[in-house]
C-alpha positions in Angstrom: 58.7 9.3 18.4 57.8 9.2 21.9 58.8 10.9 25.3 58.8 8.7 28.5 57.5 9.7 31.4 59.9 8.2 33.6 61.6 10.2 36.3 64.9 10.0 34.0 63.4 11.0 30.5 60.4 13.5 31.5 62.9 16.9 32.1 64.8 16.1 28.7 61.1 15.6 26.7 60.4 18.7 28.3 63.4 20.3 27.3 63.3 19.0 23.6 59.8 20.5 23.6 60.9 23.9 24.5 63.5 24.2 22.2 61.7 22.7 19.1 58.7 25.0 19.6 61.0 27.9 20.1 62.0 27.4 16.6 60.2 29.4 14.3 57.4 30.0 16.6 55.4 33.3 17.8 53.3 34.6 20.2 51.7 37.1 17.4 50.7 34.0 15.5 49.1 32.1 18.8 45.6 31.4 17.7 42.8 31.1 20.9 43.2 27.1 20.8 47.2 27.4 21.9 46.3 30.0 24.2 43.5 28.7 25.8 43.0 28.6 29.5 40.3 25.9 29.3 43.4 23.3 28.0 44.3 20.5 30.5 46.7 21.4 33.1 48.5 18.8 35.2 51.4 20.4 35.8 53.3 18.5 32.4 52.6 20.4 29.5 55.0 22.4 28.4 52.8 26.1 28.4 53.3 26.6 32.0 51.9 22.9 32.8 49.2 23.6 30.3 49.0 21.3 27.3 48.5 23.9 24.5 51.2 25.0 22.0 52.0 27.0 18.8 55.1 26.0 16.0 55.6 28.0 12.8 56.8 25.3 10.0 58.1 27.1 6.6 59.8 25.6 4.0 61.6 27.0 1.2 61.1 26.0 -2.3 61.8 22.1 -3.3 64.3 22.7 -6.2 63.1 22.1 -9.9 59.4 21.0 -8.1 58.8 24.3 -6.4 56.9 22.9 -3.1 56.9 24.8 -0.3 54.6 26.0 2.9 54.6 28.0 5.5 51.9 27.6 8.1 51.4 28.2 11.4 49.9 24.9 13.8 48.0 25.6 17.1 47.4 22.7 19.0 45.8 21.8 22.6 44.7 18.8 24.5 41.7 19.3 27.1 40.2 17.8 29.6 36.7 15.9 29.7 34.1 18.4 29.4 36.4 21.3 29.0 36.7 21.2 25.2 33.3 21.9 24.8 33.8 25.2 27.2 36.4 25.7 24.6 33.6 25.4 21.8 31.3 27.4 23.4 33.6 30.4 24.1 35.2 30.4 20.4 33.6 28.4 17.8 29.3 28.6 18.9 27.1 27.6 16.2 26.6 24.7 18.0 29.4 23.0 17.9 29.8 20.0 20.0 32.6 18.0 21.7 32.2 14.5 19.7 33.4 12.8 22.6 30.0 14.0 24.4 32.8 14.9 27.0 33.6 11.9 28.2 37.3 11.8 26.9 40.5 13.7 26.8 40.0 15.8 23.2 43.2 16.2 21.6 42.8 19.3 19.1 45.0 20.9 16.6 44.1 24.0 13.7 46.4 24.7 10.9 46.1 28.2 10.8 48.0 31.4 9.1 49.3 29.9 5.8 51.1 32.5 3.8 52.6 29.9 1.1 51.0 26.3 0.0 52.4 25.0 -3.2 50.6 23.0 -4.6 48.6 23.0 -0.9 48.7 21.5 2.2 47.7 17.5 1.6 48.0 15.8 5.0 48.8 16.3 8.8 49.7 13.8 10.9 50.0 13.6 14.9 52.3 10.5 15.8 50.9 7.4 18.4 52.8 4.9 19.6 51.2 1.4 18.2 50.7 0.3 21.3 48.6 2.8 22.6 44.9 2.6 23.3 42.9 4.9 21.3 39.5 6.2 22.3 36.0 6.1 21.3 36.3 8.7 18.7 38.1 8.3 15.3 40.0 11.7 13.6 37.2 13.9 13.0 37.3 17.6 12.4 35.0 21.0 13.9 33.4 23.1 11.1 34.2 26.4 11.3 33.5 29.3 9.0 36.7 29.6 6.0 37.9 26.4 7.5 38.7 23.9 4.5 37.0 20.3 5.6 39.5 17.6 5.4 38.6 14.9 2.3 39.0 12.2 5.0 40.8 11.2 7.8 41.6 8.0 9.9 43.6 6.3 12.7 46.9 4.8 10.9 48.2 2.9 13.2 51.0 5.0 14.2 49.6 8.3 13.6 46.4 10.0 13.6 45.8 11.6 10.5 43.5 14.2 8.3 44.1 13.9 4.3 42.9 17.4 2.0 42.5 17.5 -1.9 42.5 16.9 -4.3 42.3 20.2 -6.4 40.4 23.2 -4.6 40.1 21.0 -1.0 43.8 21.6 -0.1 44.4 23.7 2.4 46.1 27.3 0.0 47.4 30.2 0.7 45.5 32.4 2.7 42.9 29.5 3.8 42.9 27.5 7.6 41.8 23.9 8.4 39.4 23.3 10.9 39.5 22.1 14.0 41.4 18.8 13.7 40.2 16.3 16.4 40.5 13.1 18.3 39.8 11.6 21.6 41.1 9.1 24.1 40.5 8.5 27.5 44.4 8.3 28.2 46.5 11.5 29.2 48.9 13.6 27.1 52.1 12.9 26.3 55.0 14.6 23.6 54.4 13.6 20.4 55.7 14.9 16.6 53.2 16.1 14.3 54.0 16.6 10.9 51.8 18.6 7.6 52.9 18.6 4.1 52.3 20.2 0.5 53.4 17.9 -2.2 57.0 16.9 -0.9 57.7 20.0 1.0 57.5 18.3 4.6 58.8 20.0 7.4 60.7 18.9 10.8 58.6 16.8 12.7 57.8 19.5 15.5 55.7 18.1 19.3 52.4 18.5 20.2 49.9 17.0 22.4 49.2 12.9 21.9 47.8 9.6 23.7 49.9 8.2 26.0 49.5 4.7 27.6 48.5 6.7 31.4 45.2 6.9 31.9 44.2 10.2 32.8 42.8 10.8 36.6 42.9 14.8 37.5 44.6 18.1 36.5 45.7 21.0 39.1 43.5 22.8 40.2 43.2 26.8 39.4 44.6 28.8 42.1 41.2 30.3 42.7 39.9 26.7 43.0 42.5 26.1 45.7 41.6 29.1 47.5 38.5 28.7 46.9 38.8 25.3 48.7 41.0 27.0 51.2 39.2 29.7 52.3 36.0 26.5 52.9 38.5 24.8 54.8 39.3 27.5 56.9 35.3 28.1 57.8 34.8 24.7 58.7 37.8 24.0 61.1 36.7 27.8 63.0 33.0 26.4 62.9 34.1 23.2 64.4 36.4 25.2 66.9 33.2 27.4 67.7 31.0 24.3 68.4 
């Protein structure tokens, strides 16, 4: 599924996006990567402009089968260079941006999992066929307690991470790692979906490629008074002269 960017369909994506992160989601669970200042802002994302986000998925029981999983999914798309700010401030042990900051780095954690029968298998962040991809394939950050996806790839129309068999699932009580990919294309609302065994949750939206090649963010406010308060010095200079 994809959300235009036209002038007619932005406001409803944007809507949709509220509500289906609304559901089931919390700002106890928020993790440092939906929270993080250092996540591109260009006035679209849904956090205040920001792209960074948080959902809760839980599923009950499968009848008979007896999958199920509740998780919580942080998720954030940053700007070239910034992830590795990102790294620095959260993560260390040198770990490095594998886009050598060049790209966009789209970046999601499956995080808080209370129930995982028989374990989380997959996750899966929809593209559009059509859109370019980047330099970097679905790759992952180690971090300590994090279980390592088995592999991972670009499917055509989603990026995805695969975990198992056996002990490599993501369980109970156990996180993924950093989940990421890059492009050099800007954000746009996309569904991302994890399973365990057939328990698969709504499709909730977080960060993907679109076909709009990035070119800036806004700047912080203390950038643009910063820039300002420069401004202001050189046109009393000039006046002075």
């Amino acid at each position: 599924m994809r959300f235009s960017r036209s002038a007619n369909h932005w406001p409803w994506a944007l809507l949709a996006a509220a509500c289906v992160l609304s559901i089931g989601s919390s700002a106890a669970f928020a993790g440092t990567l939906a929270t993080t200042n250092f996540a591109l802002n260009d006035g679209m994302g849904p956090s205040a402009g920001r792209w960074r986000g948080t959902a809760s998925v839980d599923v009950n029981p499968v009848p008979i089968i007896g999958d199920e999983v509740e998780a919580v999914v942080d998720w954030a798309a940053f700007a070239p260079g910034k992830f590795q700010l990102y790294l620095d401030a959260n993560v260390g042990g040198g770990a490095t941006d594998p886009s050598g900051g060049s790209e966009v780095i789209y970046a999601y954690k499956i995080d808080s999992v209370a129930k995982a029968k028989p374990g989380i298998s997959t996750a899966t962040v929809g593209v559009d066929a059509a859109d370019p991809r980047g330099i970097v394939s679905p790759t992952y950050i180690s971090q300590s307690g994090g279980q390592a996806p088995s592999s991972s790839g670009d499917q055509g129309t989603s990026m995805a991470w695969f975990f198992g068999p056996g002990a490599a699932l993501v369980n109970a009580g156990e996180s993924s790692p950093i989940l990421v990919f890059s492009s050099a294309f800007a954000p746009e609302l996309d569904t991302m979906q994890i399973n365990s065994g057939v328990a698969s949750p709504p499709s909730f939206l977080v960060a993907s490629i679109s076909d709009r090649v990035f070119d800036h963010e806004i700047p912080e406010p203390t950038s643009i008074v910063l820039c300002a308060m420069a401004l202001a010095g050189l046109a009393v200079g000039r006046r002075r002269f």
